[in-house]
C-alpha positions as CSV (number, residue, x, y, z in Angstrom):
1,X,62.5,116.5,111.5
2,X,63.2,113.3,109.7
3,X,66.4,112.6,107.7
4,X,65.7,111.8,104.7
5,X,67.8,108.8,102.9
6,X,70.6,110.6,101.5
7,X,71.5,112.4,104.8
8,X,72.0,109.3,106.2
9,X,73.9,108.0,103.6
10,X,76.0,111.0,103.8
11,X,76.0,111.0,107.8
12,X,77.3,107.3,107.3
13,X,80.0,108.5,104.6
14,X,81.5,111.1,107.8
15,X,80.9,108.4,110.6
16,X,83.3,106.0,108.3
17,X,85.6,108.7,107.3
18,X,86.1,109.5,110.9
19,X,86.6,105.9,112.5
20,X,89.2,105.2,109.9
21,X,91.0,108.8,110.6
22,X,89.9,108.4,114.5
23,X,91.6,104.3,114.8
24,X,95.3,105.0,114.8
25,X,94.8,108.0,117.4
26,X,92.8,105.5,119.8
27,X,95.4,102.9,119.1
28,X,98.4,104.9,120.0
29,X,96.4,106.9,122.9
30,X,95.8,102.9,124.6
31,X,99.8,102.1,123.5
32,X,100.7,105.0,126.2
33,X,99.6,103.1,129.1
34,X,99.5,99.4,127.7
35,X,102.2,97.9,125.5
36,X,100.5,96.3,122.0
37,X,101.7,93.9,119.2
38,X,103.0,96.9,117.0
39,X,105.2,98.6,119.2
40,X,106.0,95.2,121.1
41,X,107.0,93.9,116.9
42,X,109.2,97.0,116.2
43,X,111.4,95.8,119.2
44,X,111.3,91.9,117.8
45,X,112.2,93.0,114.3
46,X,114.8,95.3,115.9
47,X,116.0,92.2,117.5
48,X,115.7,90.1,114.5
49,X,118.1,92.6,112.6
50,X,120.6,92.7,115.2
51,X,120.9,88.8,115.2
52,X,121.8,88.8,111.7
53,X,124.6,91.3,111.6
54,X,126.2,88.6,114.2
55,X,125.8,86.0,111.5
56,X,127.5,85.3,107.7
57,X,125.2,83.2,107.0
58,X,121.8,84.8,106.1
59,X,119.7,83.0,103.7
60,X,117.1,82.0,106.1
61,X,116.3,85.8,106.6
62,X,116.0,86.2,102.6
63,X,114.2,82.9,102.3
64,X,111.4,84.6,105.6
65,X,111.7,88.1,103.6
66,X,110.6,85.7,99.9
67,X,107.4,84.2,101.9
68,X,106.0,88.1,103.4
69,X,106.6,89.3,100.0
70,X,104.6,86.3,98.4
71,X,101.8,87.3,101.2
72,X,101.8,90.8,100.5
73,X,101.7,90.0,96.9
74,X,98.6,87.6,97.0
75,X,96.2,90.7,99.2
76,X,97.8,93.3,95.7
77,X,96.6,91.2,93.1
78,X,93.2,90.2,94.7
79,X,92.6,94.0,95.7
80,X,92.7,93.8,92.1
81,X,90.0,91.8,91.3
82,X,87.7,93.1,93.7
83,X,88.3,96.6,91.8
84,X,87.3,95.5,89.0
85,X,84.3,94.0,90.1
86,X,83.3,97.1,92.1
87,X,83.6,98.7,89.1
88,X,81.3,96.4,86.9
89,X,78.8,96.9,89.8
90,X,79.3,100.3,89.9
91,X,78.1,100.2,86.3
92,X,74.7,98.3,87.3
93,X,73.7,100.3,89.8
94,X,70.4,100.4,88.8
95,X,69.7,96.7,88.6
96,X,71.3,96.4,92.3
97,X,68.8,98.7,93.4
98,X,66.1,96.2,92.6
99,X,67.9,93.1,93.6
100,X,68.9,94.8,97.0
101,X,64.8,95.4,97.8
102,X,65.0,91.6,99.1
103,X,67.2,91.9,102.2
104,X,67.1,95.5,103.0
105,X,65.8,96.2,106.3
106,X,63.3,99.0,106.2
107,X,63.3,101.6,102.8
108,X,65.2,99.8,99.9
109,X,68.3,101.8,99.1
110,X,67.8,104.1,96.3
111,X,69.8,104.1,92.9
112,X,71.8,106.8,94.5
113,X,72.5,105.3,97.8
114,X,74.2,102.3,96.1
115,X,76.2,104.4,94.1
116,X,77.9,106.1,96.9
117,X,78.7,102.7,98.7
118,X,79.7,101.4,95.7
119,X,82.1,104.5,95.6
120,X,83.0,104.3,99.1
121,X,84.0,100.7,98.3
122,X,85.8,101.5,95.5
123,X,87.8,104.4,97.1
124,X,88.7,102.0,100.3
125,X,89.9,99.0,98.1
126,X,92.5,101.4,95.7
127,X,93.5,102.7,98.5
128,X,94.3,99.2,99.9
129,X,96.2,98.8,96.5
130,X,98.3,101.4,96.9
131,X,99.2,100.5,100.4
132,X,100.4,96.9,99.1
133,X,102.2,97.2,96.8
134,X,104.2,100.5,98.8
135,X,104.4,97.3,101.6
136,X,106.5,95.2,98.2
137,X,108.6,97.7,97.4
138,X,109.4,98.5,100.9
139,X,110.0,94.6,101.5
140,X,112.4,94.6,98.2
141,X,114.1,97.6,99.6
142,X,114.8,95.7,102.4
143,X,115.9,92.8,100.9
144,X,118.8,94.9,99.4
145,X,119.6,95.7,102.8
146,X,120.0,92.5,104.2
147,X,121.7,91.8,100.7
148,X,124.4,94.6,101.1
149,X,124.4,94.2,105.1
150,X,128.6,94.0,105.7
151,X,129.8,90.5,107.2
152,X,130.9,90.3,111.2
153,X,132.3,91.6,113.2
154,X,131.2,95.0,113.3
155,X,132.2,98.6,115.3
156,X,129.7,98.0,118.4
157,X,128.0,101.4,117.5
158,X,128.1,100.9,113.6
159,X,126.2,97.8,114.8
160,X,123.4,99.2,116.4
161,X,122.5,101.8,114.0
162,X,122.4,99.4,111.4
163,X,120.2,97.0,113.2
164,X,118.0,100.2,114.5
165,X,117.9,101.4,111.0
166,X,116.8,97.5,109.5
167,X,114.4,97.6,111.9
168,X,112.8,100.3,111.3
169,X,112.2,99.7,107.9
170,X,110.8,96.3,108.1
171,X,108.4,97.8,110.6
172,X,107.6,100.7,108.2
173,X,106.6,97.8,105.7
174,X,104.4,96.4,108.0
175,X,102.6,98.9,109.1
176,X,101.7,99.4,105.6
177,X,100.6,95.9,105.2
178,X,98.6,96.5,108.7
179,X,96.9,99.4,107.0
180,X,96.3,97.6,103.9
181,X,94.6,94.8,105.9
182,X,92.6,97.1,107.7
183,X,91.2,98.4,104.3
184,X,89.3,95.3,104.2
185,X,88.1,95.0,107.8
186,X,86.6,98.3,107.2
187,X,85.0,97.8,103.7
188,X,83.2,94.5,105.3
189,X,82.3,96.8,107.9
190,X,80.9,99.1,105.4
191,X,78.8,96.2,103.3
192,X,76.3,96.7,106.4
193,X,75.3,99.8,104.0
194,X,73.3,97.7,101.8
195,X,71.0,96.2,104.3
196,X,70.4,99.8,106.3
197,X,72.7,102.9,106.7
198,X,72.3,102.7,109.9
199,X,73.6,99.6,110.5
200,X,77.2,101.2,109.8
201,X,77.6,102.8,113.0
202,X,77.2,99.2,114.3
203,X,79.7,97.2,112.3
204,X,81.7,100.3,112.2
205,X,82.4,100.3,116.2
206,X,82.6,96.3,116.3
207,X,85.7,96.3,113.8
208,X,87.3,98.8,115.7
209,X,86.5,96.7,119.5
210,X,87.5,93.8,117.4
211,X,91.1,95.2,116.0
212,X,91.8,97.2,119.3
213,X,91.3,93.8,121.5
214,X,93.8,92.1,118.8
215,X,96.3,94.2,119.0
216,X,96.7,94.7,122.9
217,X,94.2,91.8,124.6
218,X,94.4,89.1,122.8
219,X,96.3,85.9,123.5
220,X,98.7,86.6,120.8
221,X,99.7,89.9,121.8
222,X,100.5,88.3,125.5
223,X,102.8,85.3,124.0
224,X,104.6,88.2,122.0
225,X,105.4,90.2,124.8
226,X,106.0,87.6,126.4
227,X,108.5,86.1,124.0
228,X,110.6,89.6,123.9
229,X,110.9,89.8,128.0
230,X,113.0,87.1,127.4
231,X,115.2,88.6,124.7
232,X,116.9,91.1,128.0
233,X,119.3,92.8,125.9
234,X,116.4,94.6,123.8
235,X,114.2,97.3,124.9
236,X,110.7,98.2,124.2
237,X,110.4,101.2,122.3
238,X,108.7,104.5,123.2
239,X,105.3,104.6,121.8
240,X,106.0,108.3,119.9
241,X,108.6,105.7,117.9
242,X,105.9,103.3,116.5
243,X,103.6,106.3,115.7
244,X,105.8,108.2,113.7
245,X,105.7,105.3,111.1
246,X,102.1,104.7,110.8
């Protein structure tokens, strides 16, 4: 028995759904027996904390806080825009449906099947704005932190929790910048929709081979690791650390 077009549409919504629950757990299962850019960044922004409560002067740090915040900022208002161009589209649905008969592959997607990925879109990208703009506010939270940060010299163990409690919350930030970012990786994952629902489960499992070998294969995640074996007086984190704050 044949599916018809909206079971696969809806077979497609679940396979999505699932790769974006199913991503973190196959991130921090690999982080168990291979170190990766997160975990191996919590350690350097530990690190980076810890330098700066041995300093007075600190205005390079706000200056490098000004130009992530900037960052972060630019991805917010963009997610804007493309809301509200999901949204006109979402309003001519019905005229997509005939534009979108000239590069479908096989049956042209019906009124209703554009709607949902429309939706799905839609639903992916506000989440995205949510996520930056948490990511500023975590970043100006910071900010106050390094602002209010007591001058040297410190009590060795006030020291260290303040740098392990810095730390932690710049890596909080990022890791809701990361999911921000992977917002979009998955939506341009999920424009496959349009030319065949099938196509989904292809993109789908690409973007995840393609974010996985990034964050522990790549040649950036070796010159990071390889950076922090030669800061000796910090430790890598255990994994269960870094997952607690995605």
């Amino acid at each position: 028995m044949s599916l018809g077009p909206s079971a696969v549409d809806v077979l497609m919504l679940v396979w999505l759904f699932l790769c974006w629950l199913g991503y973190p757990r196959l991130v921090a299962l690999i982080g168990r027996r291979r170190t990766s850019i997160d975990l191996d960044m919590l350690a350097i922004r530990r690190a980076w904390m810890d330098s700066l409560l041995h300093r007075d002067f600190r205005v390079p740090d706000t200056m490098l806080m000004g130009q992530i915040i900037q960052s972060v900022s630019f991805f917010a208002s963009g997610t804007i825009i493309v809301v509200g161009a999901l949204v006109g589209a979402l309003a001519r649905a019905d005229s997509l449906t005939a534009f979108s008969k000239g590069f479908a592959l096989g049956v042209p997607p019906s009124p209703a099947s554009i709607r949902l990925v429309l939706l799905t879109l839609l639903a992916i990208f506000i989440y995205a704005f949510f996520k930056f703009t948490w990511t500023i506010r975590q970043y100006n939270y910071c900010v106050a932190m390094i602002g209010a940060a007591p001058m040297p010299p410190l009590d060795a163990e006030r020291h260290t929790r303040l740098a392990e409690a810095m730390g932690r919350s710049l890596t909080s930030a990022s890791m809701s910048f990361n999911t921000g970012l992977r917002c979009y990786y998955f939506a341009f994952a999920a424009l496959a929709w349009f030319l065949h629902p099938l196509l989904v489960l292809v993109t789908t499992l690409l973007t995840m081979t393609m974010l996985i070998r990034r964050q522990f294969y790549s040649e950036v995640a070796s010159n990071i690791s390889a950076v922090l074996a030669e800061f000796r007086q910090v430790e890598r984190p255990e994994p269960d650390r870094l997952k607690r704050l995605m």
